[in-house]
C-alpha positions as CSV (number, residue, x, y, z in Angstrom):
1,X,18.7,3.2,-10.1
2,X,18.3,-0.3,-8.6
3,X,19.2,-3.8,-10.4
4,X,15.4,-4.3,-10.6
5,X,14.5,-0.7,-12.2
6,X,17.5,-1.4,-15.0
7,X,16.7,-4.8,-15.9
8,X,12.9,-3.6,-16.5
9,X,11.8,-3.9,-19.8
10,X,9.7,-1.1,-21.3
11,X,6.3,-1.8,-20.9
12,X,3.6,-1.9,-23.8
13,X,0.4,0.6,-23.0
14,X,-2.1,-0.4,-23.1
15,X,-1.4,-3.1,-20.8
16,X,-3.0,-6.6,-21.5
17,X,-4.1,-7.4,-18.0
18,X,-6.5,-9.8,-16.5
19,X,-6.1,-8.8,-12.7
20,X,-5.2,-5.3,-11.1
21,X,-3.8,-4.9,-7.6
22,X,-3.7,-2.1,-5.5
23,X,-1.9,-1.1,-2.6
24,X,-4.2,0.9,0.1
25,X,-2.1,3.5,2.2
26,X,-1.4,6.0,0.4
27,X,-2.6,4.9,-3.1
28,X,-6.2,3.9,-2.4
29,X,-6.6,5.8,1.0
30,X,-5.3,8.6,2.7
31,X,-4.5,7.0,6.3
32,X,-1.9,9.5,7.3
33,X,-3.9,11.3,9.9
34,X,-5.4,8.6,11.7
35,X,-2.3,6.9,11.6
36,X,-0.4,10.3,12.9
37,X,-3.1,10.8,15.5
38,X,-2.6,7.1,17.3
39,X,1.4,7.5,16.9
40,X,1.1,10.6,18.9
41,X,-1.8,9.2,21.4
42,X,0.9,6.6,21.5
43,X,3.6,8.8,22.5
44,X,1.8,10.8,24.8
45,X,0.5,7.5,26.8
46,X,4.0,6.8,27.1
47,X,5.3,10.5,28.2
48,X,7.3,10.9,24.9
49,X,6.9,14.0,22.7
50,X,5.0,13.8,19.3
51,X,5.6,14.4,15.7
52,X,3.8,16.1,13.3
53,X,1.8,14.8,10.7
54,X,4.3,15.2,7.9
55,X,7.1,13.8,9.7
56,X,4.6,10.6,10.3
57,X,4.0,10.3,6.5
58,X,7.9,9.7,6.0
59,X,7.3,6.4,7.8
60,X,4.2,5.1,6.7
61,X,4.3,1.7,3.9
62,X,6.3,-0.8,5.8
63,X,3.4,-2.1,8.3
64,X,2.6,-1.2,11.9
65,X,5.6,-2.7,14.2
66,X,7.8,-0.5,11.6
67,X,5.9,2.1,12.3
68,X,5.9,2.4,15.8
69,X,9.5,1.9,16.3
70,X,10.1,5.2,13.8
71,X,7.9,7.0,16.0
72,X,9.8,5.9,19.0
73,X,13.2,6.8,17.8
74,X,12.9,9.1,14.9
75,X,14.9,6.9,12.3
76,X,13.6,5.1,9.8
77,X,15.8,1.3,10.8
78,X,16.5,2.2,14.6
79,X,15.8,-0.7,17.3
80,X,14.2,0.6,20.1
81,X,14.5,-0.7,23.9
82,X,12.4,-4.1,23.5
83,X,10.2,-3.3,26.5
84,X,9.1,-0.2,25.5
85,X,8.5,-1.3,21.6
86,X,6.3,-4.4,23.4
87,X,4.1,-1.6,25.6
88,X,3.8,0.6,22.8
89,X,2.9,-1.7,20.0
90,X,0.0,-2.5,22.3
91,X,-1.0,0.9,23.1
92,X,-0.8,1.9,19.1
93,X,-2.7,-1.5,18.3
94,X,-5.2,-0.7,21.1
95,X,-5.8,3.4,19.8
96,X,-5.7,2.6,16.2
97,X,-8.1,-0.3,16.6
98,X,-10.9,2.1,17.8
99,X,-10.0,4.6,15.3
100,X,-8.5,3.5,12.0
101,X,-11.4,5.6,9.7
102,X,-12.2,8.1,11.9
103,X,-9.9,10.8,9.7
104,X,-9.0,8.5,6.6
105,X,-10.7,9.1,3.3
106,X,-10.3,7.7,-0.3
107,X,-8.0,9.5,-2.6
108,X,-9.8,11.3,-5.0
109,X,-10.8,9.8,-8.6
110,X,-10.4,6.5,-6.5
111,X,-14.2,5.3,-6.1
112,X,-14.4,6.5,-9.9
113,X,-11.2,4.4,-10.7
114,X,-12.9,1.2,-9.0
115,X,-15.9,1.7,-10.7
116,X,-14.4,1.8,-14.0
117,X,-12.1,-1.1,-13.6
118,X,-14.9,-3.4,-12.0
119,X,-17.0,-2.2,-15.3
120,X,-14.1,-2.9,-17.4
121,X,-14.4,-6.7,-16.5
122,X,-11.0,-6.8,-14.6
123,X,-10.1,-8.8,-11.0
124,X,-9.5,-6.4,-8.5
125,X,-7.1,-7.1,-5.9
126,X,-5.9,-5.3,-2.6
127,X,-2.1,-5.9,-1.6
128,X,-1.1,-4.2,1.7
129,X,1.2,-4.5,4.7
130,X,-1.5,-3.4,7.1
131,X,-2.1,-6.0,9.4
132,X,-5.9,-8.1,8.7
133,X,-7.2,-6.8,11.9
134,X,-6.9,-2.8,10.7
135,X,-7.4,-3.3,6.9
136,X,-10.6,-5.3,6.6
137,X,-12.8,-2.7,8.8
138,X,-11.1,0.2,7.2
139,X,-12.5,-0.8,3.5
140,X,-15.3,-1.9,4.9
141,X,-16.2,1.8,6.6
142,X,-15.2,3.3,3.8
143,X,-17.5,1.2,1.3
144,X,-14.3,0.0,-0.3
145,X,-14.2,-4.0,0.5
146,X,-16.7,-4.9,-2.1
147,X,-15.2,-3.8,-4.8
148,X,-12.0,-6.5,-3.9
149,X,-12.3,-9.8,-4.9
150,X,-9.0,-11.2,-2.8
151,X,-7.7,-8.6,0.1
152,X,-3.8,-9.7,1.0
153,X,-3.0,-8.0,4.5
154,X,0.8,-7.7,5.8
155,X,-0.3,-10.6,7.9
156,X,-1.9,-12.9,5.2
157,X,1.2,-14.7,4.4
158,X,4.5,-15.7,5.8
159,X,6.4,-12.7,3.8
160,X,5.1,-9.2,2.8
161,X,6.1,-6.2,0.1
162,X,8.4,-5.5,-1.3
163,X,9.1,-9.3,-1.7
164,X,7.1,-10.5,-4.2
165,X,4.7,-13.2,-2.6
166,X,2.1,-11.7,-2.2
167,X,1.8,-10.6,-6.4
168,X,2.7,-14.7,-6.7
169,X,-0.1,-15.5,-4.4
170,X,-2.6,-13.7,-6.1
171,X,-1.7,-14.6,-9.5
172,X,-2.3,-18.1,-8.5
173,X,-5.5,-17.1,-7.1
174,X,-6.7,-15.7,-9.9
175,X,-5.0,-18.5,-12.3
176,X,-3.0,-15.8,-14.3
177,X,0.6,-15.6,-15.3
178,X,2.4,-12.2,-13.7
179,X,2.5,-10.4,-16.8
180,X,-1.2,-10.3,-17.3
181,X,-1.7,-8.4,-13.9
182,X,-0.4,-4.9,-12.8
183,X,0.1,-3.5,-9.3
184,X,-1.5,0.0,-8.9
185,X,0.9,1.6,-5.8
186,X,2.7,4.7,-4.5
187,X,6.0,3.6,-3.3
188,X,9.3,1.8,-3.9
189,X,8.6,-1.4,-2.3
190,X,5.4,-1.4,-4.4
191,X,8.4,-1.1,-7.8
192,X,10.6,-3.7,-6.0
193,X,7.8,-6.2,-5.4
194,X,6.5,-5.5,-8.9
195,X,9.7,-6.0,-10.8
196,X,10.8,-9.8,-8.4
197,X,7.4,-10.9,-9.6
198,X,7.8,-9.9,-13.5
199,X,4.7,-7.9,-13.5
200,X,4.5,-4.3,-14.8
201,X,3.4,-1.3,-12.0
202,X,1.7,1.9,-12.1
203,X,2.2,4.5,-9.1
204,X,0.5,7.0,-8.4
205,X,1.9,10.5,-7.6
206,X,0.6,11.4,-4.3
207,X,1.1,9.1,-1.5
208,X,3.7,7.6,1.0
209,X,7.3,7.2,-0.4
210,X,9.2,8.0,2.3
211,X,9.3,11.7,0.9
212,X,11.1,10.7,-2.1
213,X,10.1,11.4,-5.5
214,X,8.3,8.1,-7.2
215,X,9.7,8.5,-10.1
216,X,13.1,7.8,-8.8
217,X,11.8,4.0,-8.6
218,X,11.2,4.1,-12.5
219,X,7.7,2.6,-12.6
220,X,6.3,1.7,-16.2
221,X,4.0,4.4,-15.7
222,X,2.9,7.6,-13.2
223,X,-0.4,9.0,-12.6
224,X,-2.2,11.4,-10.8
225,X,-5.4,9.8,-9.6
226,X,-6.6,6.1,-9.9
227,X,-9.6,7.1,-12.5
228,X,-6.4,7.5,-14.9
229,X,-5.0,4.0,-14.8
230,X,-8.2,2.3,-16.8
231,X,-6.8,4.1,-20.2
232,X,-3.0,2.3,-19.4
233,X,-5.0,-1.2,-19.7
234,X,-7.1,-3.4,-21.9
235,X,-8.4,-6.7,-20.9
236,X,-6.7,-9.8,-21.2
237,X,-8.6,-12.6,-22.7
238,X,-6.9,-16.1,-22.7
């Protein structure tokens, strides 16, 4: 259990929140297989061999540059050869440009989550570490941008999850104090990122967490699909 996860204090349900956040791979939208499919068009530009699609989940959550270095050598932290990282960043950025909604899809009870949410009267907010230039056409394809009133990419802001400015930047957007918002995610840094800011978090339990149980993170709260997390909140009024 981390320093963050013990000094947690149970959360109240419902939650009195103004503002909800959400993360988009792997909690809003299932990007694995495009993501998978440019890795390995990556790879095979570059004569390497490719990995399969559930060996490419393992890595996903910590932005593109991290990804493509896992790909290259297999290990989550490795440092590849600086020339080859440099061509193959481009080649990824270059396949994944032209192709980052051709296999991705919402989760599902995700539209239906939106939906009630929006209804409900609450600021919706997307948090991710997916550079501007992939995550604004993917919601966008998939009918998911308007729903958003503030979309935080990896590159929005000098630092991204799981340190906590990007939760701080959007709480001053919205003028709300971190515990009257909620971040809606499916991995640890979403829990780290969460807990530096003070703000509760919700993950989901599908998604992207390095093949570790979510759980293990100790969230205030787990569910299976985003049309869940309504009945964890009730709206703050100030």
């Amino acid at each position: 259990m981390t320093e963050t996860a013990k000094r947690a204090k149970p959360a109240q349900f419902p939650l009195a929140v103004k503002m909800v956040m959400v993360d988009l791979d792997g909690t809003l939208i299932h990007t694995a297989p495009d993501l998978a499919n440019c890795a390995n068009r990556m790879l095979r530009d570059l004569g390497r061999g490719e990995w399969p699609l559930e060996k490419v989940m393992t890595w996903i959550g910590n932005g593109v540059p991290r990804l493509v270095k896992r790909a290259l050598t297999g290990e989550m932290m490795a440092e590849p050869d600086t020339a080859l990282y440099d061509k193959a960043l481009a080649l990824f950025q270059q396949h994944y440009g032209a192709a980052v909604s051709e296999l991705s899809r919402p989760y599902p009870g995700v539209i239906e989550g939106l939906q009630q949410l929006a209804a409900a009267g609450f600021e919706l907010a997307c948090i991710t570490n997916k550079a501007e230039a992939f995550t604004l056409p993917l919601l966008r394809d998939l009918g998911l941008h308007d729903y958003f009133k503030l979309v935080l990419s990896g590159d929005s802001l000098p630092k991204q999850k799981p340190d906590p400015l990007p939760l701080q930047h959007a709480c001053r957007h919205f003028g709300i104090t971190p515990e009257h918002g909620v971040l809606i995610g499916d991995s640890s840094n979403d829990v780290q990122a969460a807990r530096a800011a003070g703000m509760p978090v919700i993950c989901v339990t599908y998604g992207y967490n390095h093949g570790h149980d979510i759980r293990e993170s100790h969230p205030d709260a787990v569910v299976g699909s985003l049309a869940e997390v309504p009945r964890y909140l009730t709206l703050y009024a100030a």
